[in-house]
DSSP file (Angstrom, degrees, kcal/mol; ACC not computed):
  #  RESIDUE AA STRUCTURE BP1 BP2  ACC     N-H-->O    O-->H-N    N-H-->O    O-->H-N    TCO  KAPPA ALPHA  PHI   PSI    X-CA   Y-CA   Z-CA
    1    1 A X     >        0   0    0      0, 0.0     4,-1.2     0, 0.0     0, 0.0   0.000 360.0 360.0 360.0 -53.8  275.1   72.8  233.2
    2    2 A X  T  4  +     0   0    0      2,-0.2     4,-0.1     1,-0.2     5,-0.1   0.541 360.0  55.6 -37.9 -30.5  276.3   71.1  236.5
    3    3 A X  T  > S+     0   0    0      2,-0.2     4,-3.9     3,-0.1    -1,-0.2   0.969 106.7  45.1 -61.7 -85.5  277.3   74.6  237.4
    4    4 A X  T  4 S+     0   0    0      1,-0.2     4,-0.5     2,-0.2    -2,-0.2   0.660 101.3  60.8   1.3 -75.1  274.0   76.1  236.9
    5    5 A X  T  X S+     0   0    0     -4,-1.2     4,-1.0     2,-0.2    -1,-0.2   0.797 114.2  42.2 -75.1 -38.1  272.0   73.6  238.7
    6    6 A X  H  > S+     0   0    0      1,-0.2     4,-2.7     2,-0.2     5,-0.3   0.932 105.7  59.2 -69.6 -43.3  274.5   74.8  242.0
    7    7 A X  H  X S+     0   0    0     -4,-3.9     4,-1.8     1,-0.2    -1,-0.2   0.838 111.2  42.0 -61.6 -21.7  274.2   78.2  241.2
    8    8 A X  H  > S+     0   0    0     -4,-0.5     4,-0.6    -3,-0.2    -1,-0.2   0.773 112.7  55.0 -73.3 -27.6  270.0   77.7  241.6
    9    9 A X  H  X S+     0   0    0     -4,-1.0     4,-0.6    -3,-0.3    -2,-0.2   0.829 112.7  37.0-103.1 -57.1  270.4   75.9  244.2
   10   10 A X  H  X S+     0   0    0     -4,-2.7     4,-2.3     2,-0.2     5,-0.2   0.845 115.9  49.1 -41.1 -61.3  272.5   78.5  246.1
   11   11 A X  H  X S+     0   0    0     -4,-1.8     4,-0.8    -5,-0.3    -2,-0.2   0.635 113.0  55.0 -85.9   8.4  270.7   81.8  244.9
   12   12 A X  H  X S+     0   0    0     -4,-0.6     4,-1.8     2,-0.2    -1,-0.2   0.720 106.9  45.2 -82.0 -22.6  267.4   79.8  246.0
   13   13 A X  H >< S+     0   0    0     -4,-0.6     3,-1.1     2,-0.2     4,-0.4   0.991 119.4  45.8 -80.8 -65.6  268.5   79.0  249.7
   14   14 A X  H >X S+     0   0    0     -4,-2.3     3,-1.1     1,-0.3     4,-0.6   0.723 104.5  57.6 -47.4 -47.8  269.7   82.6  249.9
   15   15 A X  H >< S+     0   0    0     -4,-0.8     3,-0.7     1,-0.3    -1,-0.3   0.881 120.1  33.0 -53.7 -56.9  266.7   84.2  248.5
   16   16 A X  T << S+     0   0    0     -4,-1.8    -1,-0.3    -3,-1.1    -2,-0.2   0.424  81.7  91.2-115.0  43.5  264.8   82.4  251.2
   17   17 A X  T <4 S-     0   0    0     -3,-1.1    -1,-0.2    -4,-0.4    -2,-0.2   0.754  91.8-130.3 -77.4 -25.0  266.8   82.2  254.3
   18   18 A X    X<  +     0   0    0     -3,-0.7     3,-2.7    -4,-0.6     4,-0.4   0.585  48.6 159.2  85.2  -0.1  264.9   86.0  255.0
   19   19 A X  T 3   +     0   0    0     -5,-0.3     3,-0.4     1,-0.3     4,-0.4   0.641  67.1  64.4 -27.6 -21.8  268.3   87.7  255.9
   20   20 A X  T 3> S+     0   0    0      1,-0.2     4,-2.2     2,-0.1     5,-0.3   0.531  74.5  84.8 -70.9 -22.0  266.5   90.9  255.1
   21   21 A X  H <> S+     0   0    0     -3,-2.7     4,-1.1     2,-0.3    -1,-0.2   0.757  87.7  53.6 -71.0 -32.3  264.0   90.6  258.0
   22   22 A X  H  > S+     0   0    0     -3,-0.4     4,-3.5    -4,-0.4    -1,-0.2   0.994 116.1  42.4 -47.9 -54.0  266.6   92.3  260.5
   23   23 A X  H  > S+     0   0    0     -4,-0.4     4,-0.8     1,-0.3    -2,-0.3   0.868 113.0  48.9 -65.9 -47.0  266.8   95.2  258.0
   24   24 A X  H  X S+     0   0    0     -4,-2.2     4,-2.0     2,-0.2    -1,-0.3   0.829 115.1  45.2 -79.9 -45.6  263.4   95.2  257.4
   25   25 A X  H  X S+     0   0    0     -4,-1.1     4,-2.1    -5,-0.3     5,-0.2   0.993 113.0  52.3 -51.4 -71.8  262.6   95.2  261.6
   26   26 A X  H  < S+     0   0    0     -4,-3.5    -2,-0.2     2,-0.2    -1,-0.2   0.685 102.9  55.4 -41.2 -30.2  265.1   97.8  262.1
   27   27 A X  H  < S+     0   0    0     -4,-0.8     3,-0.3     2,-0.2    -1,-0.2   0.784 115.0  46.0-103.6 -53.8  263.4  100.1  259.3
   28   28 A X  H >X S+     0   0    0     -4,-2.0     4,-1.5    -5,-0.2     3,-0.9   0.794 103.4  53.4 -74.5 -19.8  260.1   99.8  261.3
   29   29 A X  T 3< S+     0   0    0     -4,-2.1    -2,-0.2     1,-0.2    -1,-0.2   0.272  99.5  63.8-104.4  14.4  261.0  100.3  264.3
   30   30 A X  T 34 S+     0   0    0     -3,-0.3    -1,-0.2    -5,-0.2    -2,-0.1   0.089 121.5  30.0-111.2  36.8  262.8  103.8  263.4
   31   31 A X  T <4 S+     0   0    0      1,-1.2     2,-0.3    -3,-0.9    -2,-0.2   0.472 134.4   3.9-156.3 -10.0  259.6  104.8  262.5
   32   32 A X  S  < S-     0   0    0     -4,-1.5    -1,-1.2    -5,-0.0     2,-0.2  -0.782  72.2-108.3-155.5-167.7  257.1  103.0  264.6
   33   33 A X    >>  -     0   0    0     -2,-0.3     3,-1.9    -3,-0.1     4,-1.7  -0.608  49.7 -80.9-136.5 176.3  257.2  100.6  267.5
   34   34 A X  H 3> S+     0   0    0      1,-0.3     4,-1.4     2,-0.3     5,-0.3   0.840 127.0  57.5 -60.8 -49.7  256.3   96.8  267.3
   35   35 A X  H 34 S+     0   0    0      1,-0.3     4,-0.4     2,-0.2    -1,-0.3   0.617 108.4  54.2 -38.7 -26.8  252.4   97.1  267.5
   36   36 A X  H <> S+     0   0    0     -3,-1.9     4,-3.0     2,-0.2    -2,-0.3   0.917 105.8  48.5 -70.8 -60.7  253.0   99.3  264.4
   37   37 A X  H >< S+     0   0    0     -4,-1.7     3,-3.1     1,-0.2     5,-0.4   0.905 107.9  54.9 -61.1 -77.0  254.8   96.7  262.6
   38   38 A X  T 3X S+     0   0    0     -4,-1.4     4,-7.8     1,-0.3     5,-0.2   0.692 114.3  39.3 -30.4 -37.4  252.1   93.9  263.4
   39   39 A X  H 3>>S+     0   0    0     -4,-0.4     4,-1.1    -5,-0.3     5,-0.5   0.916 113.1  54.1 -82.7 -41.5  249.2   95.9  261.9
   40   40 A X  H XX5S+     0   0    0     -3,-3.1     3,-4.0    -4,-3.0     4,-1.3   0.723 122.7  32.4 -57.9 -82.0  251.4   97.2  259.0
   41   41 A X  H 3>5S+     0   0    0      1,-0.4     4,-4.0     2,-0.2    -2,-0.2   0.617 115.3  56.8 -14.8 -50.9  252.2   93.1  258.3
   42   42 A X  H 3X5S+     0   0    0     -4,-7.8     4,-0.8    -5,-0.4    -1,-0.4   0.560 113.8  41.6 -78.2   0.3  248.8   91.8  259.5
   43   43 A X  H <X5S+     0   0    0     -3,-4.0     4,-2.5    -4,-1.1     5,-0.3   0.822 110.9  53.6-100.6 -56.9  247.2   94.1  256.8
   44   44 A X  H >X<S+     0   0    0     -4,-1.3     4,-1.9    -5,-0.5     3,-0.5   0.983 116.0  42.7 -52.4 -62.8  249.9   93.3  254.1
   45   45 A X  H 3X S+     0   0    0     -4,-4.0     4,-2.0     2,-0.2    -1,-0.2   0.871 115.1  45.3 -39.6 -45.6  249.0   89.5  254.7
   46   46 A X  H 3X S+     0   0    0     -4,-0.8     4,-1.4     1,-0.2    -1,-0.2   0.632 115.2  49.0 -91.2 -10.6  245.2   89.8  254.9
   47   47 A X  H <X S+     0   0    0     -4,-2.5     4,-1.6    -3,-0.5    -2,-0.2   0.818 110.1  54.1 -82.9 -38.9  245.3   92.2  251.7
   48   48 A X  H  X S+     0   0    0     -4,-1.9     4,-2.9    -5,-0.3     3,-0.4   0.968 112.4  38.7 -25.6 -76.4  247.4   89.6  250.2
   49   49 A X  H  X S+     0   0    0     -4,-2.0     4,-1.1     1,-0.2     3,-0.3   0.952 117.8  56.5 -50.2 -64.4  244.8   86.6  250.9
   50   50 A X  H  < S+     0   0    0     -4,-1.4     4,-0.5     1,-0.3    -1,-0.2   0.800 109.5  40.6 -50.6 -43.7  241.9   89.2  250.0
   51   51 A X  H  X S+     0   0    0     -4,-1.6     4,-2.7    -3,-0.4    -1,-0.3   0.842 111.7  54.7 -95.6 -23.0  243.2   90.0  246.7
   52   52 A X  H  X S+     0   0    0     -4,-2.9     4,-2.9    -3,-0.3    -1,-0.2   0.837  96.0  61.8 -64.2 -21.4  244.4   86.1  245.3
   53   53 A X  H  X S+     0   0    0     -4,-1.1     4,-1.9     2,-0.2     5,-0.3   0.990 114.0  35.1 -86.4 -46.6  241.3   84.2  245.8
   54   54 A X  H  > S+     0   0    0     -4,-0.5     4,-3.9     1,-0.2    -1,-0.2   0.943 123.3  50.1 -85.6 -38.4  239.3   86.8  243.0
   55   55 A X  H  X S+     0   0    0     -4,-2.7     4,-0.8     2,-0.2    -1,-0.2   0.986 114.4  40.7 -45.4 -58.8  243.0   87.0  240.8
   56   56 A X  H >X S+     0   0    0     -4,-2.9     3,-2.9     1,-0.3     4,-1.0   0.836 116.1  48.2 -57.0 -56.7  243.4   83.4  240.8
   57   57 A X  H >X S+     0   0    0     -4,-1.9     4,-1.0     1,-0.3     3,-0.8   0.850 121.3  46.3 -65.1 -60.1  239.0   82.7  240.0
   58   58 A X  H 3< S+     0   0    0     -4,-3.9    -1,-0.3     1,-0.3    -2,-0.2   0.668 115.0  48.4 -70.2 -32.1  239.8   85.6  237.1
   59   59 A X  H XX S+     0   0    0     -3,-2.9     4,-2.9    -4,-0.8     3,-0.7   0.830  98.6  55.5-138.5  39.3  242.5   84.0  236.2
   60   60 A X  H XX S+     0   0    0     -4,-1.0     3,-1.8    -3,-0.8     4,-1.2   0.958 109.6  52.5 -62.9 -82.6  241.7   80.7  235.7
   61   61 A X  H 3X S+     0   0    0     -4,-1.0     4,-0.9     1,-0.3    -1,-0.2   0.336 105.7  49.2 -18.9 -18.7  238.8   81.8  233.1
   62   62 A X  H <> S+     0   0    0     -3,-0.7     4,-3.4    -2,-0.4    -1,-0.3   0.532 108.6  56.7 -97.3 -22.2  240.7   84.0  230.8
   63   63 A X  H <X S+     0   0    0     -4,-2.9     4,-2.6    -3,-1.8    -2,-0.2   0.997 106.2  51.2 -52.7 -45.5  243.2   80.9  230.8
   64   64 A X  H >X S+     0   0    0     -4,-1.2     3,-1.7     1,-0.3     4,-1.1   0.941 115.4  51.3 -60.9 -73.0  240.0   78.5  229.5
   65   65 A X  H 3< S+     0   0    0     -4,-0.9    -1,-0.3     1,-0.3    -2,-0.2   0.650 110.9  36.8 -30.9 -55.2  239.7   81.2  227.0
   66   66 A X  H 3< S+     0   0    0     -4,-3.4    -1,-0.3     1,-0.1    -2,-0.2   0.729 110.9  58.4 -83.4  -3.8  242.3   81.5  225.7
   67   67 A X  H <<        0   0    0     -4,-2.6    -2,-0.2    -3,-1.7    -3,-0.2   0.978 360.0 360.0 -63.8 -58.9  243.4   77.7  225.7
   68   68 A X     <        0   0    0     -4,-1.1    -1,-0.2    -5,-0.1    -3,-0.1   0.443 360.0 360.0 -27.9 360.0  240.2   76.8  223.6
């Protein structure tokens, strides 16, 4: 169990330390240039934001349903 609890603890730090973000930089910029990445990002962020607020509202109301 003691094990376990390190082993979370580990693949959680790694999981967000973002080591990927070079790779992920690099990847854009062999195919566009940094002004490209922002607008790919800032679109992926603000599509993000756009789409939770109406998930969340949708599903907080089939939860009440089906909790009843």
């Amino acid at each position: 169990m003691d094990r376990n609890i390190k082993l979370a603890y580990v693949i959680g730090t790694l999981r967000n330390s973002w080591f990927w973000l070079g790779v992920w930089i690099l990847f854009y910029l062999s195919i566009t240039n940094y002004a490209g990445i922002g607008i790919v990002e800032s679109t992926l962020f603000f599509t993000a934001i756009i789409l939770e607020v109406p998930t969340g509202a949708i599903a907080d109301m089939l939860g009440k349903r089906i909790s009843k």
